[in-house]
N, C-alpha and C positions, 0 to 999 in steps of 0.2 A: 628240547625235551631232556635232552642229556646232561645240558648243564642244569634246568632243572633237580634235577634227581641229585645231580652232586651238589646244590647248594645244600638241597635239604639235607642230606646226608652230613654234610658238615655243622648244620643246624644242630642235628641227631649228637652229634660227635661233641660239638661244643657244650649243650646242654649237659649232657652227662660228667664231662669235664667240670664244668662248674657246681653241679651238685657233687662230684669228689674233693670240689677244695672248701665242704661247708667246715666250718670251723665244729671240729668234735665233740661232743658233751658227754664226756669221761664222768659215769654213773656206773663204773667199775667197782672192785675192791681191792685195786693196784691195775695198772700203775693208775695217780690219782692226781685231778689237777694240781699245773702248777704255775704259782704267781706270775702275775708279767716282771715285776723288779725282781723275782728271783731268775728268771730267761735273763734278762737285759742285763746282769750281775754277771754271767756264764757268759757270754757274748761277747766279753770283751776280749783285749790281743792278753794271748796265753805269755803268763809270766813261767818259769822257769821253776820245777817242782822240789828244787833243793834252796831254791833262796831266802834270805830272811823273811821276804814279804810271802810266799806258800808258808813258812813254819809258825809265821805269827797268826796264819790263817786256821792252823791247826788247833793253836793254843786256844783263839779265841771258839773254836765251834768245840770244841771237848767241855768248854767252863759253860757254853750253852746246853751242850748235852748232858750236864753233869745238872743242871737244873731244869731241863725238861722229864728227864729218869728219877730224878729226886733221889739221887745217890754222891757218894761220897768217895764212892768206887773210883778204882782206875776205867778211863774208857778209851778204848783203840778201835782207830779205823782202819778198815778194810775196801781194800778195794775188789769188789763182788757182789752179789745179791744178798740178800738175806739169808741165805741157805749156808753161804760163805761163815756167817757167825755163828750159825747154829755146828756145822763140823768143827769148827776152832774150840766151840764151848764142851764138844764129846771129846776129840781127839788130843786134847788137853788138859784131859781131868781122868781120864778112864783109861788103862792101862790096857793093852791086848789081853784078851781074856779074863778083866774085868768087869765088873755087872752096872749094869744101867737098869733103872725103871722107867719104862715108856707110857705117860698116862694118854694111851693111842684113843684119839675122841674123834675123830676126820682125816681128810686124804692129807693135810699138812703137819698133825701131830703125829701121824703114822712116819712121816719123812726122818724125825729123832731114830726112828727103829731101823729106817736104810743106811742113814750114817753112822749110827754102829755096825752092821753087820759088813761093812766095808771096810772097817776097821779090827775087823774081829773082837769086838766085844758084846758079849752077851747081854744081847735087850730082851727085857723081863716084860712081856706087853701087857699091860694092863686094860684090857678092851670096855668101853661102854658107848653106850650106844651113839648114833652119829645125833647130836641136835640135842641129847641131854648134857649138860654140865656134866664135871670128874667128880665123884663125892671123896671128900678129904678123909672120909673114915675108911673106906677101901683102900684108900692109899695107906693110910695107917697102917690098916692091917698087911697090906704087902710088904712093906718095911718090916714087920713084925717075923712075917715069914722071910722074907728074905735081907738080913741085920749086915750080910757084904756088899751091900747096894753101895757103889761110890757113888753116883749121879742120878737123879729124880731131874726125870725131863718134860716137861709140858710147854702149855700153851697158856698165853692170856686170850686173843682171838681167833678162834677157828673161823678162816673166810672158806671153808668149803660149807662149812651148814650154817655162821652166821651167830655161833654161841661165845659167848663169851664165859669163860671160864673161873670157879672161888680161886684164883692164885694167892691171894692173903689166906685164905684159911689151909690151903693143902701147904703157905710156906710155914706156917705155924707146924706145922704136922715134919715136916720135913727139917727143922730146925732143932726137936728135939735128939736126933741123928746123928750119925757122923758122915753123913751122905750131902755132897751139894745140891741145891737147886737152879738149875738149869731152865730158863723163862724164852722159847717164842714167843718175841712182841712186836712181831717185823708189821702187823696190823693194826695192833692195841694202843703201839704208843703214840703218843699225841691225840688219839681220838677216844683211849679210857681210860680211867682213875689208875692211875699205877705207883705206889710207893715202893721202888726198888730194896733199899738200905729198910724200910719200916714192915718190908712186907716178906723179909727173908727169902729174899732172888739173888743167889749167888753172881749168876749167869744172865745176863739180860741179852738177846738177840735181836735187833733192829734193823730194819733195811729201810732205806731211803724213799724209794719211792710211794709209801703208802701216807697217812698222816701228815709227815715230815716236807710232804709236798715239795719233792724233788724225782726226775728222773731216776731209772733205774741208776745203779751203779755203782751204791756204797752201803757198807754196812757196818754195823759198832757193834759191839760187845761189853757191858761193863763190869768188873773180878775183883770178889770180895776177897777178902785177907783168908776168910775159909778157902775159897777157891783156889787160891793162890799156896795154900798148904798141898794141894791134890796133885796142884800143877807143879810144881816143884820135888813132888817125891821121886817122878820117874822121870826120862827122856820120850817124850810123844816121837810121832813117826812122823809127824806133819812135816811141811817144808814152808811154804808159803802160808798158812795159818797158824802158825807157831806161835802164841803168846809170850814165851820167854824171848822170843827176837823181838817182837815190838814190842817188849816192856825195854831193851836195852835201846833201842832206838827213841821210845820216847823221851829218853832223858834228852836227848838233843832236839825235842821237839819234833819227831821225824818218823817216816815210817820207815819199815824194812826194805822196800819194794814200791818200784814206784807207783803214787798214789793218783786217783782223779782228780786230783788237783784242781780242776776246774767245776769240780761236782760239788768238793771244799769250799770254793767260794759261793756257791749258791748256797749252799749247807749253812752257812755261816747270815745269808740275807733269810733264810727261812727263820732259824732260831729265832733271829731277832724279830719276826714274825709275831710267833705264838708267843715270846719273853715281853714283846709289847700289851698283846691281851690279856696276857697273863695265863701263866699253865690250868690255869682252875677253872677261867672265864670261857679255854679252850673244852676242857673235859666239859664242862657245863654245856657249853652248844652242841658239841657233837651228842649229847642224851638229850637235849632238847628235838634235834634233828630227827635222832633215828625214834624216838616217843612219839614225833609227828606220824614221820614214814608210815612208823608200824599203825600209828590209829587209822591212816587213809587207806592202807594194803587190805585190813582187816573189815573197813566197811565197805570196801567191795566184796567181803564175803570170801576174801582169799581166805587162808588159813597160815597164820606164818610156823616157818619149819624148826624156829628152835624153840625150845621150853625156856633160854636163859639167853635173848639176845645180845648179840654184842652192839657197840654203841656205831660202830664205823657201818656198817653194812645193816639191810635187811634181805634176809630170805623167804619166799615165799613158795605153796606150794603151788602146783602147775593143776587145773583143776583139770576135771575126765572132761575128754573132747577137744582139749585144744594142745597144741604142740607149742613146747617153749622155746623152740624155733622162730615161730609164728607171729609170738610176742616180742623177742628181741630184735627178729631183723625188721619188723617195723616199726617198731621204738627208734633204730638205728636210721632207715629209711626214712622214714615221716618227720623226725626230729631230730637228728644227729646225735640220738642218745644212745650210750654203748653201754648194755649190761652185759652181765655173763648169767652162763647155768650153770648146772650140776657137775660135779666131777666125779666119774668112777661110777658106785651105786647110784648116786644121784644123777646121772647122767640123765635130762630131758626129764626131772620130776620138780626144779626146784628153778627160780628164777632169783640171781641176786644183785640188789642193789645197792652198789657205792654211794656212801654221805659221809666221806673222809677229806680232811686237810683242808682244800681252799675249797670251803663249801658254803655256802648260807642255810638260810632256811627257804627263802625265795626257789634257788635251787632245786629242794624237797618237793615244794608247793607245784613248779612248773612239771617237775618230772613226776609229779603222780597227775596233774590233769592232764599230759599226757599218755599216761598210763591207761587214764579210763576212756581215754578215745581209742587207744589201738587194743584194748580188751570188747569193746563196743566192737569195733570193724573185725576183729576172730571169732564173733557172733557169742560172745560172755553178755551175757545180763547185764545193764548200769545204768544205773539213775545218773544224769551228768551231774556233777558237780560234790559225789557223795564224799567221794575221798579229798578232795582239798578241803570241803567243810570239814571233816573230821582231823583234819591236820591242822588246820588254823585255829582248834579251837584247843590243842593241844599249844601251839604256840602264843595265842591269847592269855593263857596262865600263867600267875606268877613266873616270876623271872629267880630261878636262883643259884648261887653257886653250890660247886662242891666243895 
């Protein structure tokens, strides 16, 4: 009887073991899958982070980055998060007791407002609402009223509500100025239309793990010649995010501090990635993707949460009676699919889903008839099959770039 009980128990023990090693299905909005050749590229025996073979590694992923960003810009890596390039882009341009414009739209464009106030520079917040777009004529007129603005900060995609932001039209706005623009695109780039140099983004901020379909770990920055006037008038306080250091290290191909090196060589098999599809062919799917998403979210009757979505994520709203709890840990349970919620005000009102970097459309398809099985079992109303018909016939249409 005894050993009975402890087979089963072991049964009990193994089972659950083996449903913890199911393979993940990252339906996040970072970190976001990533290739097997770009793992199997990182995997190999660590070369030495000053040698020729790391510096020509750098070379080649910056002349990739420099045609993923579609700029013309200097670009420096960093080794850090995204957040890394977003301080580098303030602490660098904006003198202590200097003014910034914060176009604050969500819980990560509010983050430009923290990394001033750490720095002592006064952020000018420009608040609207969470899930609406920034209007570029408000930004205008803040410029107007306040004409000592060095830095206009924003966002191309807010993954806290899932909008994506006019950044060509507020960098029009921002260009007639003597004020940089300063671009969060640690989620935008690789998965939306972004002309850096065409679209007057001084400041371009990027981190790795979203789009770019690499672990967490790095982050870029790209510095227009404007910028580079800002950054050069004074001495920053930074230490480790200092621009002018790794502009002098870049001459040698190098960074200031030692780099992830090994995130570099992954870096370097992703570009070539999306530089195979082509940057257009990439923007093109991921609007194709999240135009699915959003048609299958919507004929369940959900409601999505932004007025201006962005192309990498959908958000949606949590309807009365069911907890977005409820939804994600059996998406999570039932399918190995991992979404997130709401952050801050949103907290428990908003469900968001990852369709960034190594994604198909398949992908889409499976994770929303998933969706309407574990919306069915939280006792939500569903016709089966309502939302992949209305995504596949989003994907049945014409095919085309941007």
């Amino acid at each position: 009887m005894t050993v009975g009980l402890r087979l089963s128990s072991l049964i009990v023990i193994l089972s659950k073991e083996a449903l913890s090693m199911q393979k993940p299905r990252l339906m996040t909005p970072g970190p976001a899958p990533v290739p097997e050749d770009v793992l199997l590229a990182m995997a190999q025996p660590v070369i030495h982070h000053r040698s020729a073979e790391a510096k020509q590694n750098i070379v080649e992923s910056v002349a990739g980055l420099k045609q993923v960003f579609k700029t013309e810009n200097e670009i420096f890596i960093l080794t850090a998060s995204g957040t890394g390039a977003m301080e580098a882009a303030a602490v660098n341009t904006v003198p202590k007791g200097g003014k910034a414009l914060v176009l604050n739209a969500g819980w990560f464009s509010a983050r430009w407002g923290k990394v001033c106030q750490a720095y002592g520079i006064e952020a000018v917040m420009l608040d609207t609402e969470w899930g609406q777009p920034v209007d570029p004529t408000r930004v205008a007129n803040a410029l107007s009223e306040h004409p000592d603005t060095a830095c206009v900060m924003g966002t191309l995609s807010e993954t806290s509500t899932g909008t994506g932001h006019p950044v060509e039209a507020i960098g029009k706005v921002v260009a007639k100025t003597d004020a940089v623009f300063a671009v969060d695109g640690i989620s935008g780039i690789g998965a939306m239309e972004c002309h850096t140099d065409a679209w007057g983004i001084d400041l371009l901020c990027v981190g790795s793990q979203k789009a770019l379909m690499l672990p967490p770990g790095l982050a870029f920055v790209s510095v227009s010649q404007k910028a580079w006037k800002k950054i050069d008038a004074f001495d920053s306080p930074s230490f480790y995010f200092n621009l002018k250091t790794a502009r002098k290290k870049m001459v040698e191909f190098d960074t200031p501090y030692t780099p992830a090196h090994t995130l570099i060589i992954g870096l370097k098999v992703a570009l070539n990635r999306i530089l195979a599809e082509g940057v257009e062919n990439v923007w093109a799917r991921h609007k194709r993707m999240s135009d699915a998403c959003q048609a299958g979210v919507q004929a369940l009757g959900l409601a999505l949460f932004s007025a201006r979505p962005a192309e990498g994520l959908t958000a949606f709203v949590v309807p009365e009676g069911v907890k977005d709890s409820a939804i994600r840990n059996k998406l999570q349970e039932k399918f190995g699919i991992y979404t997130v919620g709401g952050q801050d005000k949103l907290k428990g009102k908003i469900v968001r889903i990852g369709h960034m970097g190594y994604t198909d459309e398949l992908d889409v398809i499976s994770g929303l008839a998933a969706l309407e099985m574990v919306m069915a079992e939280v006792g939500y109303p569903v016709q089966p099959g309502i939302a992949v018909t209305a995504a596949q016939r989003v994907l049945l249409s014409p095919y085309k770039t941007i």
